[in-house]
DSSP file (Angstrom, degrees, kcal/mol; ACC not computed):
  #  RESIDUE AA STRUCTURE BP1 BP2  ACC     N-H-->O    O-->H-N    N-H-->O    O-->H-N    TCO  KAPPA ALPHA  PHI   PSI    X-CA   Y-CA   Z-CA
    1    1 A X              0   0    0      0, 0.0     2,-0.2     0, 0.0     3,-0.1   0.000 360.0 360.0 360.0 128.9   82.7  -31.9  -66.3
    2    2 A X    >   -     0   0    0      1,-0.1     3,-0.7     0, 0.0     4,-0.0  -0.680 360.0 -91.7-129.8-163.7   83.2  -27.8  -66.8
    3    3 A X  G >  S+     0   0    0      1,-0.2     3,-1.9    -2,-0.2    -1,-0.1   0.917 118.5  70.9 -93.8 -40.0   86.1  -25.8  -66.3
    4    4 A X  G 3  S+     0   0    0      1,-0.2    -1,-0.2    -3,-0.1     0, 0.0   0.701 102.9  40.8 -47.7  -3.5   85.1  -25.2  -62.7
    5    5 A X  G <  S+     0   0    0     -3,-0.7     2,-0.9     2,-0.1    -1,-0.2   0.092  86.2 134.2-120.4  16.7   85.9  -28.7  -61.7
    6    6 A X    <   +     0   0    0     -3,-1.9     2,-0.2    -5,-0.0    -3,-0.1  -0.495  23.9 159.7 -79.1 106.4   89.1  -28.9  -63.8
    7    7 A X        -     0   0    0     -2,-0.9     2,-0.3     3,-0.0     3,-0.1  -0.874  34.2-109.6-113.0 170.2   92.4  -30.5  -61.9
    8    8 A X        -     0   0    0     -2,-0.2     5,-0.1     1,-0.2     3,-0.1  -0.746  53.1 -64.4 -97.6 161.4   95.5  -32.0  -63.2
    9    9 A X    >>  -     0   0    0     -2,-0.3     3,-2.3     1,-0.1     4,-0.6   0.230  52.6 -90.4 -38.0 141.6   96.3  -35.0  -63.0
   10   10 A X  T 34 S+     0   0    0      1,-0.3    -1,-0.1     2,-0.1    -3,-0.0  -0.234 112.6   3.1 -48.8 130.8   96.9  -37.3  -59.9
   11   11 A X  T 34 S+     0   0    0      2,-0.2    -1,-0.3    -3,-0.1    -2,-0.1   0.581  96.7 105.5  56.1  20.2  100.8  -36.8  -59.5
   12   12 A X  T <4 S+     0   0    0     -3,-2.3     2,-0.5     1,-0.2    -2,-0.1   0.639  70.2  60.2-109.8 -23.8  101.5  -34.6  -61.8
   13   13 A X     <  -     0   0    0     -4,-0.6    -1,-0.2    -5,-0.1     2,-0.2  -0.930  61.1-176.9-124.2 123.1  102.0  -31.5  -59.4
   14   14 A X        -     0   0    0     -2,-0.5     2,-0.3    -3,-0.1    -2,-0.0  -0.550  28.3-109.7-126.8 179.1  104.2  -31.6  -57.2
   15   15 A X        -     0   0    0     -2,-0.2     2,-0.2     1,-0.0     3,-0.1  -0.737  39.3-114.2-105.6 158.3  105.2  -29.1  -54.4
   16   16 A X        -     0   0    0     -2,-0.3    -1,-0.0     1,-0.2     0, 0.0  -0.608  36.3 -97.2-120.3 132.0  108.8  -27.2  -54.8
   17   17 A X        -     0   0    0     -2,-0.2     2,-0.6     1,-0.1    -1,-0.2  -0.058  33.9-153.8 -58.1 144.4  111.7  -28.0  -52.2
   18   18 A X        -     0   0    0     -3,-0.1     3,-0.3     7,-0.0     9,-0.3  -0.876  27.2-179.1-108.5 106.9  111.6  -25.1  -49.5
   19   19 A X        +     0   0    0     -2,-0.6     9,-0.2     1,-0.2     3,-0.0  -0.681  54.2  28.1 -86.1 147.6  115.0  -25.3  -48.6
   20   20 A X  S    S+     0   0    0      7,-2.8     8,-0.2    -2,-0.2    -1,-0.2   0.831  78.2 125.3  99.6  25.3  116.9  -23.2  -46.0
   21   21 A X  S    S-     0   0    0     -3,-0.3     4,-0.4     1,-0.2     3,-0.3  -0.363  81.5 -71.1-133.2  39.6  113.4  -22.8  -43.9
   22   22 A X    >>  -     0   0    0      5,-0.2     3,-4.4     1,-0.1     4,-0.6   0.607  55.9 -74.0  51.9 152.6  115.0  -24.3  -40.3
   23   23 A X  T 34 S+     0   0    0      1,-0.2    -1,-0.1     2,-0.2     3,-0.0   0.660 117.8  67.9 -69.0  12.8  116.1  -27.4  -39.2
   24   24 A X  T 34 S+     0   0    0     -3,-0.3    -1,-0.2     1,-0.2    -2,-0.1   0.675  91.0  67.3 -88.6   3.7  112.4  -29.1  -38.7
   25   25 A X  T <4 S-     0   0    0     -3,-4.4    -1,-0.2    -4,-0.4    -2,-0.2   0.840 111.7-115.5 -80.2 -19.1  111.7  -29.1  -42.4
   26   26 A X  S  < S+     0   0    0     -4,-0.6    -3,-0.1    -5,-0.0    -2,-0.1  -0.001 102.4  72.4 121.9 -45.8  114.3  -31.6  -43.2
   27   27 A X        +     0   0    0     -9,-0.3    -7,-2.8    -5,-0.2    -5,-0.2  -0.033  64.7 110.2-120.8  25.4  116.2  -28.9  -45.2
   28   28 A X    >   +     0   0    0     -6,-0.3     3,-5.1    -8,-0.2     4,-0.3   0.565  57.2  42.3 -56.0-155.3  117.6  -26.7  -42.9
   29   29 A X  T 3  S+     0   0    0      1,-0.3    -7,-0.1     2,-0.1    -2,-0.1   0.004 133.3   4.3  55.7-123.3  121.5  -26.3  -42.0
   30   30 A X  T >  S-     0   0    0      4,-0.1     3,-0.9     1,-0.0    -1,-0.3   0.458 101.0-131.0 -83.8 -11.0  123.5  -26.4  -45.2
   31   31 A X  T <   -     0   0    0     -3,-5.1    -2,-0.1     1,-0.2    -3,-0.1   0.942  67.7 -48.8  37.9  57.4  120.1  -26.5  -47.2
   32   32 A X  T 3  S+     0   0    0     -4,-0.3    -1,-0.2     1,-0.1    -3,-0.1   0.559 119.0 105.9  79.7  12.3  120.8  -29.3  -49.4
   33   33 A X  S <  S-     0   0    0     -3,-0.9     2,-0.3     1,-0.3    -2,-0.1   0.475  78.2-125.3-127.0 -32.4  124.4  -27.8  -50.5
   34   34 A X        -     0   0    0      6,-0.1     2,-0.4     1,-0.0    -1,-0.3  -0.855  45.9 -52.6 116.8-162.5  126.7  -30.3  -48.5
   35   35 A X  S    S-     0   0    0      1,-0.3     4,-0.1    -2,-0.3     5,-0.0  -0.950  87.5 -40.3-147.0 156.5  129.4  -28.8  -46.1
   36   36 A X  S    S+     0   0    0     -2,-0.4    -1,-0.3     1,-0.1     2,-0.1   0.425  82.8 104.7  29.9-168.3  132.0  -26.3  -46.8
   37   37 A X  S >> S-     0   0    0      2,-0.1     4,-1.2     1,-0.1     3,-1.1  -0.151  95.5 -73.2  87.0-167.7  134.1  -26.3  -50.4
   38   38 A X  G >4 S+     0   0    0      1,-0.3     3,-3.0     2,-0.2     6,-0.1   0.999 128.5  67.0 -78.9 -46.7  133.3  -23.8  -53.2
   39   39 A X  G 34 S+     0   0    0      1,-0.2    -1,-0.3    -4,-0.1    -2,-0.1   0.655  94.9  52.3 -58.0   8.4  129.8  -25.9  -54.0
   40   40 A X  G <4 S+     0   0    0     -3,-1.1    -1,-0.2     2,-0.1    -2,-0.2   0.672  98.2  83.9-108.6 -20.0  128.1  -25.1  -50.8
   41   41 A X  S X< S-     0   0    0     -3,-3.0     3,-0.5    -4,-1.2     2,-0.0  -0.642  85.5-109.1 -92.3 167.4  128.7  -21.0  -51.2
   42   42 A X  T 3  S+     0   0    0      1,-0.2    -1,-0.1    -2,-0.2    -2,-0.1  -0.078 106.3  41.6 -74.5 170.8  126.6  -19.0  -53.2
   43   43 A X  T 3  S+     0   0    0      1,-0.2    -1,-0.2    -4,-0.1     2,-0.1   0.771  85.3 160.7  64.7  27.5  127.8  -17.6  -56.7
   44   44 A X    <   +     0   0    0     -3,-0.5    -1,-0.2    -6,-0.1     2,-0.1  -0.451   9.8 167.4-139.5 129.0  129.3  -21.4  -56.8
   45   45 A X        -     0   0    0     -2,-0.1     2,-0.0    -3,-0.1    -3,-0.0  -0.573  18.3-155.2-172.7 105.1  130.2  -22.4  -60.7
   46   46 A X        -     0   0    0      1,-0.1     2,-0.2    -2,-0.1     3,-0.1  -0.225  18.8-106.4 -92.2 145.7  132.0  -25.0  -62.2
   47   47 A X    >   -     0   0    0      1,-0.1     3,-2.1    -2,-0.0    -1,-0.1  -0.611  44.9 -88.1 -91.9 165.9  133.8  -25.5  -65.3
   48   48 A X  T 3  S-     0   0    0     -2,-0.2    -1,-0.1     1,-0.2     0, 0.0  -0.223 110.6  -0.4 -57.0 137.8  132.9  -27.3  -67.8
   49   49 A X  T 3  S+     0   0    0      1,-0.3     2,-0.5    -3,-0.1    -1,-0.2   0.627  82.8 159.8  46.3  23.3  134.3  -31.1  -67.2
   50   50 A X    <   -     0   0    0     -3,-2.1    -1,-0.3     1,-0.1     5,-0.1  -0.691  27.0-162.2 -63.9 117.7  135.8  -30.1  -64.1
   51   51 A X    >   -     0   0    0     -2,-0.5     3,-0.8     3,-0.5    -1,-0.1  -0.235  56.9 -88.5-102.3  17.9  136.3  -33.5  -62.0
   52   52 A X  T 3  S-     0   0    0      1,-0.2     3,-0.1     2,-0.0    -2,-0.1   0.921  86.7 -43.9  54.1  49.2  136.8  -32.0  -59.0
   53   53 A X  T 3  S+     0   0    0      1,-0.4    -1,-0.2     0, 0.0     3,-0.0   0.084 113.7 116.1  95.7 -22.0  140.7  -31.5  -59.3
   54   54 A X  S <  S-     0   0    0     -3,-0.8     2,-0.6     1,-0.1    -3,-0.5  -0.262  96.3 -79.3 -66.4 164.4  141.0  -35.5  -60.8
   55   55 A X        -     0   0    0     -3,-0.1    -1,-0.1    -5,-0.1    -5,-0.1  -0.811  55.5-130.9 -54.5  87.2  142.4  -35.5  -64.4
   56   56 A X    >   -     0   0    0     -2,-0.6     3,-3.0     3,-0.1     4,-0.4  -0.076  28.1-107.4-110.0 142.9  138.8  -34.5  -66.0
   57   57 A X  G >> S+     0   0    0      1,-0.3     3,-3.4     2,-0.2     4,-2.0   0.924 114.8  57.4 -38.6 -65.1  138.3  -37.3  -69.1
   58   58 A X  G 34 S+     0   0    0      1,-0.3    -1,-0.3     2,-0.2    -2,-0.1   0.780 112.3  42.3 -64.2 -15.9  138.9  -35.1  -72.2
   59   59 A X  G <4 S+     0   0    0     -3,-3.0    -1,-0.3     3,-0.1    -2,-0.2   0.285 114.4  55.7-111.1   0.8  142.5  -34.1  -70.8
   60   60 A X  T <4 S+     0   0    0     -3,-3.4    -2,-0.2    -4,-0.4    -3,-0.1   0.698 100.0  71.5-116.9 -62.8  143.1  -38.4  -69.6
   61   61 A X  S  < S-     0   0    0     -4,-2.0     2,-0.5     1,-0.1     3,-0.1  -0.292  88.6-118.5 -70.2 163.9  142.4  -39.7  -73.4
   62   62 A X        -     0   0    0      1,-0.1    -1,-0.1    -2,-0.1    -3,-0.1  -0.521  23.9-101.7 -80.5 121.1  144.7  -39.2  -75.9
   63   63 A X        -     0   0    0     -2,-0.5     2,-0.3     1,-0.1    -1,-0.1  -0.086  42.5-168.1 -55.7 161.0  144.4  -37.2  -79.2
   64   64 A X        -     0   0    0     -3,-0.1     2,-0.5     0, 0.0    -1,-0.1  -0.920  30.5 -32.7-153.8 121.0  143.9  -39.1  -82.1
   65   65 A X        -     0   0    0     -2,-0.3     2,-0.3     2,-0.0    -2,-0.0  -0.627  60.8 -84.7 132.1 165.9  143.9  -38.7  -85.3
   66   66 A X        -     0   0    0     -2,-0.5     2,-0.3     2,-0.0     0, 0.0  -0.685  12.0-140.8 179.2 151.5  143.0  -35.5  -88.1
   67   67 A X        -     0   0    0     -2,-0.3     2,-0.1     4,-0.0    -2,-0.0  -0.868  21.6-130.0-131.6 108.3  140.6  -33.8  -90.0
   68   68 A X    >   -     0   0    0     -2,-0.3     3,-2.5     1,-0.1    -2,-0.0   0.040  15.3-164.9 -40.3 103.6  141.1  -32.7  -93.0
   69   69 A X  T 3  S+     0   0    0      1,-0.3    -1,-0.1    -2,-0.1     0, 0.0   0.430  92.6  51.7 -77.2  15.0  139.9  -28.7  -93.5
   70   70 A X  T 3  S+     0   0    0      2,-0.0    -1,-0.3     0, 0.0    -2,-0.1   0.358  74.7 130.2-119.9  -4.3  140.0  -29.1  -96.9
   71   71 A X    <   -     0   0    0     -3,-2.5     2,-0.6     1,-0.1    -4,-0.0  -0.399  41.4-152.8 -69.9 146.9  137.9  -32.2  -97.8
   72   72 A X        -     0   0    0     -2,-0.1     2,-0.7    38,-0.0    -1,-0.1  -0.949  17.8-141.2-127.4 127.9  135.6  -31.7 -100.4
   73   73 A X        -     0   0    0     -2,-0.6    37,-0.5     1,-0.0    -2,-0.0  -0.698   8.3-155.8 -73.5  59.1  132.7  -34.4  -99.8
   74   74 A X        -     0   0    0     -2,-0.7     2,-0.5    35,-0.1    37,-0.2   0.299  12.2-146.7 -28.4 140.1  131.0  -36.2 -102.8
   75   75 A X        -     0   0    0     35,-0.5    37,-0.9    34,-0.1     2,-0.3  -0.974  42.0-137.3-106.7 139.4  127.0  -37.7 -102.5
   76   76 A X        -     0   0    0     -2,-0.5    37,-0.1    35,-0.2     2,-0.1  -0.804  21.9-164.5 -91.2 152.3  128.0  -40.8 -105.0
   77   77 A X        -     0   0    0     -2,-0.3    36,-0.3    28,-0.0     4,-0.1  -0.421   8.0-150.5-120.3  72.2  125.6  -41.6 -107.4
   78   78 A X    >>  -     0   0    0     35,-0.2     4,-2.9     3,-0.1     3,-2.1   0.472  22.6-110.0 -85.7 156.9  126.1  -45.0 -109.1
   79   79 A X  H 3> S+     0   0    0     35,-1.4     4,-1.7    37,-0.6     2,-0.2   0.872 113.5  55.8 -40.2 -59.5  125.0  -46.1 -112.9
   80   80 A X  H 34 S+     0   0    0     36,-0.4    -1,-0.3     1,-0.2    37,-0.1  -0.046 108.0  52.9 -91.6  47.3  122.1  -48.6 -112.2
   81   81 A X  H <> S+     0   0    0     -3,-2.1     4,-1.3    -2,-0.2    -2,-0.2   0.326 106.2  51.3-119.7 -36.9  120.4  -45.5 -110.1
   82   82 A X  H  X S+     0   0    0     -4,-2.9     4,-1.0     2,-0.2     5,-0.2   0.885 114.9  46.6 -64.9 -37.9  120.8  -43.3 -113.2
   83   83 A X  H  X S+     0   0    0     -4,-1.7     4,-1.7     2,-0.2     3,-0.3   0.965 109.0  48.8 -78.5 -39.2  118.9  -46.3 -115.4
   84   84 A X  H >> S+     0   0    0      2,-0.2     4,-1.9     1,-0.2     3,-0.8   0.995 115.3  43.4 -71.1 -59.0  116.2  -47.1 -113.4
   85   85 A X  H 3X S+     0   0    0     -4,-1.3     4,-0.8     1,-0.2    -1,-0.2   0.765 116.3  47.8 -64.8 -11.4  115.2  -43.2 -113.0
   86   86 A X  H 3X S+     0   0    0     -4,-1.0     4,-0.6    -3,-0.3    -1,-0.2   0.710 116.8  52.4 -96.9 -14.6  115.9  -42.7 -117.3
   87   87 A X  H << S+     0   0    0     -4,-1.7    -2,-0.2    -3,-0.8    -3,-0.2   0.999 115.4  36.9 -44.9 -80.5  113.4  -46.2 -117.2
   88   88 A X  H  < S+     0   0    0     -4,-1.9    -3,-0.2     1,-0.2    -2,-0.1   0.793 125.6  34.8 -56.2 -46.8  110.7  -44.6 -115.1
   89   89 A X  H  < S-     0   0    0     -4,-0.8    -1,-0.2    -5,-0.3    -2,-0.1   0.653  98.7-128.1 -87.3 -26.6  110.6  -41.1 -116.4
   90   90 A X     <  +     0   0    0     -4,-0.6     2,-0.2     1,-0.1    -3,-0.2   0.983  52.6 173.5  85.1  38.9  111.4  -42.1 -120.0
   91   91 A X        -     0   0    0     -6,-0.2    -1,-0.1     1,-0.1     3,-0.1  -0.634  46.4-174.0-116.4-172.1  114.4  -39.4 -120.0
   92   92 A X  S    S+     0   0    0     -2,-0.2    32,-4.3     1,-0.2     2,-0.8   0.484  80.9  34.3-112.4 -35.4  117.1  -38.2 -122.1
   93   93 A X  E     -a  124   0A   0     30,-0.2     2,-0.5    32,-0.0    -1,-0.2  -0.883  55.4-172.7-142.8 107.5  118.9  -35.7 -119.7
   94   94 A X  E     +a  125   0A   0     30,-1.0    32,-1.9    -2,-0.8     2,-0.1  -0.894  14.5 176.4-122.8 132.8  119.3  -35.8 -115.8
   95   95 A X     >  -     0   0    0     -2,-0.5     4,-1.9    30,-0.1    32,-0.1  -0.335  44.7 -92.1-116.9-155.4  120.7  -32.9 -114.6
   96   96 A X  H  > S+     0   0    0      1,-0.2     4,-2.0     2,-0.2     9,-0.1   0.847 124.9  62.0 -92.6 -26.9  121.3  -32.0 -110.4
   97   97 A X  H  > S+     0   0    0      2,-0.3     4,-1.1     3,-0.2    -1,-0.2   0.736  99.2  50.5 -36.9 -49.3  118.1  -30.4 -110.3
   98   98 A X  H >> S+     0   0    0      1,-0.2     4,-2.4     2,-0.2     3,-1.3   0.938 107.7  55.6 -67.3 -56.6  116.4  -33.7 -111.2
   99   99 A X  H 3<>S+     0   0    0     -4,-1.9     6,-1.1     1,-0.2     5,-1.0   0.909 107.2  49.8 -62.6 -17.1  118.3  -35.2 -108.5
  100  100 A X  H ><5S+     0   0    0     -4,-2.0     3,-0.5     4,-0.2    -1,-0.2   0.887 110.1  47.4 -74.4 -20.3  116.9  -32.7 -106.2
  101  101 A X  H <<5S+     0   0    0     -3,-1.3    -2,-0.1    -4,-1.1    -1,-0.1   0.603 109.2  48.3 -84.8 -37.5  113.5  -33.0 -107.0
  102  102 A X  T 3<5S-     0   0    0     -4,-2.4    -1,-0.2    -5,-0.2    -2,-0.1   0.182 119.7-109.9-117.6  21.7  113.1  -36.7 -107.0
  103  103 A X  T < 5S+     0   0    0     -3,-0.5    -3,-0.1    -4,-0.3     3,-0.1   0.699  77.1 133.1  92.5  29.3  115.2  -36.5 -103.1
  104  104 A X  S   <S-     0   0    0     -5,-1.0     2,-0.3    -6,-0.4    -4,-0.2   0.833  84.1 -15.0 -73.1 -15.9  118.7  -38.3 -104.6
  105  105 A X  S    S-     0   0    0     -6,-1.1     2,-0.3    -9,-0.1    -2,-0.3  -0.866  83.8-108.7-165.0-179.8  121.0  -35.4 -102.9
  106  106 A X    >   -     0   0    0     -2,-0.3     3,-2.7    -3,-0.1    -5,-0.1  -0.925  39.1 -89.6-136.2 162.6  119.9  -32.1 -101.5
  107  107 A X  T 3  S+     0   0    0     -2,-0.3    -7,-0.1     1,-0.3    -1,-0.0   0.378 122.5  51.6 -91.8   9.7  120.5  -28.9 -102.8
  108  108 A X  T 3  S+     0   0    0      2,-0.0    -1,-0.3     0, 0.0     2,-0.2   0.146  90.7 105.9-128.1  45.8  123.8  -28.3 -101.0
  109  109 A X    <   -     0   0    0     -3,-2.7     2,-0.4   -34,-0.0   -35,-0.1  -0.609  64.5-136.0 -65.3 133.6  125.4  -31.6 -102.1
  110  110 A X        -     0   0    0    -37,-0.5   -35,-0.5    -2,-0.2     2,-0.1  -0.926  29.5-130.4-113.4 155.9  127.8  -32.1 -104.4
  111  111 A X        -     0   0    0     -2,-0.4    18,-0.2   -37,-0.2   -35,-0.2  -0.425  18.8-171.4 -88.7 145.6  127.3  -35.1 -106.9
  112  112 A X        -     0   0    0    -37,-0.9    18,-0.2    -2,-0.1   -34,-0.1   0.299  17.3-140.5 175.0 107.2  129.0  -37.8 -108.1
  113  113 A X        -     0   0    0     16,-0.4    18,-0.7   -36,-0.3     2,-0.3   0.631  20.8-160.5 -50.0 132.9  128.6  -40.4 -110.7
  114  114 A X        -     0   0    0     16,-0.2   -35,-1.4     2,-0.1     2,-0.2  -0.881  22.0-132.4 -99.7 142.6  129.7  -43.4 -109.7
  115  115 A X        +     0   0    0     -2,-0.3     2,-0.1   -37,-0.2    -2,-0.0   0.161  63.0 127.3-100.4  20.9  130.7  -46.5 -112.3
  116  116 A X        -     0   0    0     -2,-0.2   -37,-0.6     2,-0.0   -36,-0.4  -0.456  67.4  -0.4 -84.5 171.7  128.3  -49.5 -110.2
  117  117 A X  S    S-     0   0    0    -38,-0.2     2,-0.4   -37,-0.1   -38,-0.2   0.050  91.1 -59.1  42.7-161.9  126.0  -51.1 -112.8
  118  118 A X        -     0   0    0    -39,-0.1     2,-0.4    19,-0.0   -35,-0.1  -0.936  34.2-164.5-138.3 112.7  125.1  -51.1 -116.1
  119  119 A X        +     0   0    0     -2,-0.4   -39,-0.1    18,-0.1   -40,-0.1  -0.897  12.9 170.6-115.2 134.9  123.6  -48.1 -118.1
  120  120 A X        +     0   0    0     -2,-0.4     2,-0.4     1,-0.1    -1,-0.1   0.539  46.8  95.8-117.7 -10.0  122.1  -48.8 -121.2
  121  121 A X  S    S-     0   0    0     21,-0.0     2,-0.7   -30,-0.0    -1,-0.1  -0.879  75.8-122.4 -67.0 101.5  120.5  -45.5 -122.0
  122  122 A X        +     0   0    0     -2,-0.4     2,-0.5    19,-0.2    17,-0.1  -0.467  57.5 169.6 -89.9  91.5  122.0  -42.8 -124.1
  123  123 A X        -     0   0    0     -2,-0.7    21,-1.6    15,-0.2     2,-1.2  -0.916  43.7-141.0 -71.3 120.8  122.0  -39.8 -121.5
  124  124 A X  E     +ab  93 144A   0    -32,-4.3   -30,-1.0    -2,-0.5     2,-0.5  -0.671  29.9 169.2 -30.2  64.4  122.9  -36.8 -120.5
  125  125 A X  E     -ab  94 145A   0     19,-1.7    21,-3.0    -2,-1.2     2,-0.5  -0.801  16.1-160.9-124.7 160.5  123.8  -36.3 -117.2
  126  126 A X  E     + b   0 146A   0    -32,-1.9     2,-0.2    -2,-0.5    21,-0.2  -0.965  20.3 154.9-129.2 138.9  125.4  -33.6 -115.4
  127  127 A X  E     - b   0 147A   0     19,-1.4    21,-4.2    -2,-0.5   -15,-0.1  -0.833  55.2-105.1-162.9 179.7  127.2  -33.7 -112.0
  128  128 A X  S    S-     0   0    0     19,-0.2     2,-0.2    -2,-0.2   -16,-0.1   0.823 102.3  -0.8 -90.6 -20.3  129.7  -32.0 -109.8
  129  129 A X        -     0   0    0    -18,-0.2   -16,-0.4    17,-0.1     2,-0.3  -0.873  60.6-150.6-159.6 179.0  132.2  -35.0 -110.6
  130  130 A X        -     0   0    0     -2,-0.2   -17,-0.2   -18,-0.2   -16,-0.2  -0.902  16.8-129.7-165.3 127.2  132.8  -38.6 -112.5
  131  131 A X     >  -     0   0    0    -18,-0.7     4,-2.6    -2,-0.3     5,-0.2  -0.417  32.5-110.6 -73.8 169.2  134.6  -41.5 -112.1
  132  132 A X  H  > S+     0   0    0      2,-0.2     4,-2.7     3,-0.2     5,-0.3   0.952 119.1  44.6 -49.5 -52.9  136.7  -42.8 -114.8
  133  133 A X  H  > S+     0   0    0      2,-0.2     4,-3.3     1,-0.2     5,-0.2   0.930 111.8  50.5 -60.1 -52.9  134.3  -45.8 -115.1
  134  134 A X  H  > S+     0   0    0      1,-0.2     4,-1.9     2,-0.2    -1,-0.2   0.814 115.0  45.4 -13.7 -61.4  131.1  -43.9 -114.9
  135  135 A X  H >X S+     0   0    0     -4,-2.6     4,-2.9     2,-0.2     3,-0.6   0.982 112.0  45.1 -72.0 -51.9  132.3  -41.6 -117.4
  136  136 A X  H 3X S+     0   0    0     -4,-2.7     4,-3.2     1,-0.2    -2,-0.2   0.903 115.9  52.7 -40.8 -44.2  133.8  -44.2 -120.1
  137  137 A X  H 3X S+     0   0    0     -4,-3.3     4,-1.0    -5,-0.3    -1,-0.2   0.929 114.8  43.3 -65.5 -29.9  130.2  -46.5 -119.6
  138  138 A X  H <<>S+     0   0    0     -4,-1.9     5,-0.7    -3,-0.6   -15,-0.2   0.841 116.7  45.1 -85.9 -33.2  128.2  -43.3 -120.3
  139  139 A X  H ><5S+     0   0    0     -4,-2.9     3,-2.8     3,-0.2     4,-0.4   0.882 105.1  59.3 -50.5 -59.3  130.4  -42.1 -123.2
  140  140 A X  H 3<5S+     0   0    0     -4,-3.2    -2,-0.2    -5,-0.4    -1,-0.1   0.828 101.7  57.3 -63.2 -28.4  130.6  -45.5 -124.9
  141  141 A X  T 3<5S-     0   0    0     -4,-1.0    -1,-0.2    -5,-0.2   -19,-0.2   0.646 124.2-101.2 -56.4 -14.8  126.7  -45.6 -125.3
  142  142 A X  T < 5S+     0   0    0     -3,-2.8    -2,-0.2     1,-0.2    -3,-0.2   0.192  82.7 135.2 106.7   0.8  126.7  -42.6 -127.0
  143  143 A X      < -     0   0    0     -5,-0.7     2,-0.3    -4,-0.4   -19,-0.2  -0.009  45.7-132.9 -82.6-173.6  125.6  -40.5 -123.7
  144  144 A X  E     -b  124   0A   0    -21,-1.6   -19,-1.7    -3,-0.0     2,-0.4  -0.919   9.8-154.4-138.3 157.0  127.3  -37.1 -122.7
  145  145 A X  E     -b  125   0A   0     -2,-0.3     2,-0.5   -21,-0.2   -19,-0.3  -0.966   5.1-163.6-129.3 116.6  128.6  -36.0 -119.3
  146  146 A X  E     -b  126   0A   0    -21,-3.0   -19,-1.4    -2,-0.4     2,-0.2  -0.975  17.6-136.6-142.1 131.6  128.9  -32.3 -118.3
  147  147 A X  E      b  127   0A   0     -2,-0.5   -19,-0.2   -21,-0.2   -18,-0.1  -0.557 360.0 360.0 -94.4 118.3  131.1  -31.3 -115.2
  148  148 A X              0   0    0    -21,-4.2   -20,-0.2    -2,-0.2    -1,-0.2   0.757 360.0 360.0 -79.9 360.0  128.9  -28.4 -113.1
């Protein structure tokens, strides 16, 4: 094999409709377009979800429904995920930066401690938010909490 002997693959090129080319190709006439209505002339452009004159879907279901423009979105982060990572690392202080690093939230998440499990670890941590429980279990160890 050299590049002079080079083809593509079997089926893989195929030859391009000639439409419009009289009627003994096959694609003569109306050249594949139909007859008369606005799709068979040229400059022919439809809107979007246009149903041909039917009641086009998005205007046939019903609204439903709201969304709030004002929600502010929380990543939770619960207690026995804050102990197992002050376990492994051996720390004192997890701040949002740790949790970016080690791929708990990304860096334009906001955080916030969640009260599931059991912390036994006098910590630090800082976060965007705290639940009541969170905060009381982290407190009572002696730990600290600081609101970014």
């Amino acid at each position: 094999m050299n590049l002079s002997n080079l083809q593509p693959a079997e089926g893989s090129i195929k030859n391009r409709k000639r439409i419009g080319r009289g009627t003994g190709s096959g694609r003569g006439g109306t050249s594949t377009r139909g007859h008369k209505g606005a799709g068979s002339r040229s400059g022919y452009k439809s809107k979007v979800g246009f149903e041909g004159g039917q009641m086009p879907l998005q205007r046939r279901v019903p609204k439903v429904g709201f969304k709030n423009p004002n929600r502010v979105a929380y990543v939770g982060v619960n207690l026995d995920v804050l102990q197992s990572l002050a376990e492994k690392f051996s720390l004192e202080n997890i701040d949002f930066e740790f949790m970016i690093t080690h791929g708990l939230v990304s860096k334009n998440d906001l955080v916030k401690i969640l009260g599931r499990g059991a912390i036994t670890s006098k910590l630090s941590v800082s976060a965007h938010a705290f639940t009541s429980k969170a905060q009381n279990a982290i407190e009572s160890i002696g730990g600290s909490i600081v609101k970014i």
